[in-house]
N, C-alpha and C positions, 0 to 999 in steps of 0.2 A: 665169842664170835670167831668162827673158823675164816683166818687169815687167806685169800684169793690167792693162788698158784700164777705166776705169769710171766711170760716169757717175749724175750724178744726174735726179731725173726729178720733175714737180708736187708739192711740199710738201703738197699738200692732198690724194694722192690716200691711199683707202685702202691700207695696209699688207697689209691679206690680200688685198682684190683684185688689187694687183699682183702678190703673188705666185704666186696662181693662173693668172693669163696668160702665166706661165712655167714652162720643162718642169720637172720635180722637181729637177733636178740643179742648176738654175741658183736658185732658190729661197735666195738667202742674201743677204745685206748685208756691205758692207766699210765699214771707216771712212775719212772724207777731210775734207780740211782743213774743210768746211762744211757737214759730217755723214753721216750713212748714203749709200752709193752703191751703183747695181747694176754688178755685170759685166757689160761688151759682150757683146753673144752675138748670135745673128741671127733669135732668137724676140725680146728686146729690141727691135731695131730696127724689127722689123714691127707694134710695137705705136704707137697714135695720139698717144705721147707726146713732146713736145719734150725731148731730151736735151741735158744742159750735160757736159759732159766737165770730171770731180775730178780732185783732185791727193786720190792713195793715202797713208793713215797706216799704216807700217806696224809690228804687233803680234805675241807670241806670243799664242798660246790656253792659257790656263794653267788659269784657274778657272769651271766652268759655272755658269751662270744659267737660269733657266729663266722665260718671264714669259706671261701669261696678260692681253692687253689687248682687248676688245672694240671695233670701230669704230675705230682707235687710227692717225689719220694718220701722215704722214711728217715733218709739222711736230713732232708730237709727240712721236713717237719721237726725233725730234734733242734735244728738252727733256727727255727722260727721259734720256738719253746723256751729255748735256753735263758737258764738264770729267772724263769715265773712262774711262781706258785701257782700252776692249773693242777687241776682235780682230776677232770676225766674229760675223755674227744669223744663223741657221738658222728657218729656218721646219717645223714641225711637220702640222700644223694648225689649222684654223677658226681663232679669233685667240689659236695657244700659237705659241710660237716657242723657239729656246734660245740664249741671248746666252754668247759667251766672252772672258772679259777678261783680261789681263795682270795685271792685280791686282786684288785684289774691291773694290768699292767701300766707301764707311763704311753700315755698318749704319744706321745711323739716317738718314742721309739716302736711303739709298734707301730704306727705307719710308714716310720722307714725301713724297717723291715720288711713289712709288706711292698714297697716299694723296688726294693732291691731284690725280692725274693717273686715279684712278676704277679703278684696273689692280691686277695683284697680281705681285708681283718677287721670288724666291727663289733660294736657292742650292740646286745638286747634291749630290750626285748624285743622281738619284729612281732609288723602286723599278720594278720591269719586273711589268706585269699578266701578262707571258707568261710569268710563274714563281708559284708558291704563293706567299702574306702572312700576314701580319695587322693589321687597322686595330683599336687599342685608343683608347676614345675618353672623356672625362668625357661629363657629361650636363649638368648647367645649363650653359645659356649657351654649350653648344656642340654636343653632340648636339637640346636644346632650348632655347627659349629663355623668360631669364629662371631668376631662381633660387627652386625651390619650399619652402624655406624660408621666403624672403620672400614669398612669395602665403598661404601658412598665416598668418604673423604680421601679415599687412594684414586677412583675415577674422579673426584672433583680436584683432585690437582693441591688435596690440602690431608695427605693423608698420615704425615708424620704427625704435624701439630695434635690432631684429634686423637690420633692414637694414642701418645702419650697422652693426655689427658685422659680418655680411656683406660687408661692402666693403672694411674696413681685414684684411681673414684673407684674400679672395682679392690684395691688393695684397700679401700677404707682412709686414702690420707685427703681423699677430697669431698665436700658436701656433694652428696649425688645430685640432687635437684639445681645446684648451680651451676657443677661439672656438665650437666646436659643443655643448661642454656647456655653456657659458654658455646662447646660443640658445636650446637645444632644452629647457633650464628653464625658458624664458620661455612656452614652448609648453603648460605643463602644464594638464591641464583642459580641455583643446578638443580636442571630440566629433571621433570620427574622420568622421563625416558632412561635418568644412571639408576632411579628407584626400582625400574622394569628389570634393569640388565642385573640390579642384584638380586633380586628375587626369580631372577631367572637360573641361580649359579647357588641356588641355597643347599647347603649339603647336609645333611641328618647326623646325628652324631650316631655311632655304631651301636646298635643296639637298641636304640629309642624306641622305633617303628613295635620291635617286638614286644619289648618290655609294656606299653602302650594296651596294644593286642590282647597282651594276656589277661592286664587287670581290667580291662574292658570287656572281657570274656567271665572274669569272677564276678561281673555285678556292678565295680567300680565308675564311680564319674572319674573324668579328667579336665584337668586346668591349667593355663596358660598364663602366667602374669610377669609380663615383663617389663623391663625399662629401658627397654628398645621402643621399635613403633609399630602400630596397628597396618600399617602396610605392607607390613611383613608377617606380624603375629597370627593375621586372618589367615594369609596362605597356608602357614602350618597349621593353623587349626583344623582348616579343612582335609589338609594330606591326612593329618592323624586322626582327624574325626574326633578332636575334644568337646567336651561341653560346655568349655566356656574357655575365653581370650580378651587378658584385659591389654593392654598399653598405651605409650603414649600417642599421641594425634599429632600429626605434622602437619602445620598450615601449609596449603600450595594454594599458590595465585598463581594464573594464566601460566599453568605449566610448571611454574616453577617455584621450588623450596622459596619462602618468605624468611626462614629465617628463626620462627620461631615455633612455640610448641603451645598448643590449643589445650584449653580445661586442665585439669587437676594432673599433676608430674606423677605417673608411678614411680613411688620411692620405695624404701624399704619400708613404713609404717602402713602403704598401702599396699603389700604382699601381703602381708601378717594381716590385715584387717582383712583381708577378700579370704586368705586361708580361714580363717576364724566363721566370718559367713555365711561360707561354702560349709565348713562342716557341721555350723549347727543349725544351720536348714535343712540338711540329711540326716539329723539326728546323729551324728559318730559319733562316741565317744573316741580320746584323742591319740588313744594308743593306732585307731585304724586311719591315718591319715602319715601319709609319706609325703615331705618335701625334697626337691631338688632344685640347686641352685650353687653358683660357681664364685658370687663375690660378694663384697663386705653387702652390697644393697639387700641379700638374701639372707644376713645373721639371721634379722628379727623371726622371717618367717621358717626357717628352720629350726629354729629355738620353740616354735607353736607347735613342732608336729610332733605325733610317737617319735617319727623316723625320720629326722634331717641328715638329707645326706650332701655334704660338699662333693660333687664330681670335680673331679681333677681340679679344688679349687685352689683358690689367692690360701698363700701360709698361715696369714692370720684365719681364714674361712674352714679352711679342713682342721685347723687346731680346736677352732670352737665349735664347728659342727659337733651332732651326735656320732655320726657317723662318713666313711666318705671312700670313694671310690677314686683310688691313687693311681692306680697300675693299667687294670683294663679297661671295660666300656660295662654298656646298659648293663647288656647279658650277665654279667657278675651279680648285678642288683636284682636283676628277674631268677638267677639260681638260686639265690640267698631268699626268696621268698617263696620258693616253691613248697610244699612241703614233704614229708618225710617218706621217700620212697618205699613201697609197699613187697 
């Protein structure tokens, strides 16, 4: 078998430009002694760039990667690489690409890499827009942002206590369903008018609306299940136009928070069961089912989908997710699923 000729080419030049100055077919990366190279080809040579001719490392393809880096040189990409057994970079589109390695790298370093390098790094295998899904997604802090618990307990006058509280139950070191009745105690007595002024101020997290859009454009249901509350969860249902919103229920008497929380607590067992539900009433099989979710209550049901993705989650949540979005927003997740520019 006649050994591939391949060369390297400016360290500084952009990563998606070079590869759109070559035909589709030739669009890939090999690894060599002092990093990324292109294959010889004769659209290559005609291009303004000095070529240095690599010595070829060579690899099986074993395990996909999928990475989404905007603007992302060829210096850099050598720095995101270094020291792992990858095979060969595919390029996709705009700046997605799909890296395959001989063995996956450590988790944790590659998201801090990706972290530092402003990019987003995951593993395969993704779902296909060109088959039915479903995206099941929490709501604080990931379908929007910030947590609306804690925006009530800042206007009620009680807004440190809850927060911390808050903090230590999305990290996984508190019972969620206890952590929320503790809370939602603290809540009691305040006018559902502070529930108005936060649902008046609810912000989207960047990206959402589109990512939303598109796979509702593929065919896709969408779903809402959070462990926040249905006072809120409704409103976003309707901006985004999901097909379903679950959460929890906030007793109000004459106006005001009571204090406690009505029917069954969405915890994390009841994510994972409504994800479960939802897809096999649609008939998915489970590779075409994307989760999104920010804290420990979201493991279970990230652990059920093809694609669990921690956005910007708690350290224990983005370590055990499948996958998770460190660096930028939605849009990273919606380029990572596009598919293969034509």
């Amino acid at each position: 078998m006649t050994q591939q000729v391949i060369f390297h080419v400016p360290s500084d030049i952009s990563l998606t430009l070079a590869m759109q100055a070559l035909p589709l077919a030739e669009r890939r990366l090999l690894p060599a002694e002092q990093g990324p190279a292109f294959v010889g080809s004769n659209a290559l040579t005609r291009t303004a760039w000095p070529l240095t001719k690599a010595s070829p490392v060579l690899r099986q393809a074993k395990v996909p990667f999928r990475c989404h880096a905007p603007g992302i040189t060829l210096d850099k990409l050598t720095e995101l690489l270094a020291g792992w057994a990858w095979s060969e970079l595919g390029w996709r589109q705009a700046d997605t690409f799909d890296i395959w390695f001989e063995s996956a790298p450590d988790k944790a370093q590659y998201l801090e890499r990706a972290e530092h390098l402003g990019l987003e790094l995951m593993p395969g295998p993704f779902p296909s827009l060109a088959e039915p899904g479903l995206l099941i997604m929490d709501m604080d802090s990931t379908a929007i942002e910030g947590e609306c618990i804690d925006d009530i307990a800042e206007l009620a006058g009680c807004g440190q206590a809850v927060a911390e509280v808050t903090a230590r139950a999305m990290r996984g070191e508190l019972d969620f369903a206890q952590s929320l009745t503790e809370r939602v105690a603290k809540l009691a007595a305040t006018p559902t008018e502070v529930l108005e002024k936060v649902a008046e101020n609810i912000r989207y997290t960047p990206g959402i609306e589109g990512l939303v859009k598109r796979l509702q454009e593929a065919g896709w249901q969408t779903a809402l299940v959070s462990g926040g509350f249905t006072f809120f969860a409704h409103r976003v249902q309707e901006h985004l136009g999901l097909d379903w919103a679950e959460a929890n229920v906030l007793e109000i008497v004459d106006g005001k928070l009571s204090g406690k929380v009505l029917g069954t607590i969405v915890d994390a067992a009841f994510k994972k069961t409504m994800l479960m539900r939802l897809r096999d009433q649609a008939g998915l099989p489970p590779g075409q089912v994307i989760a999104l979710g920010d804290g420990a209550n979201d493991l279970l049901m990230l652990g059920a989908a093809g694609l669990g993705v921690a956005y910007h989650g708690k350290p224990k949540v983005r370590q055990q997710a499948g996958g998770a979005i460190v660096s930028l927003d939605m849009q990273a997740l919606q380029a990572m699923l596009e598919p293969v520019s034509g």
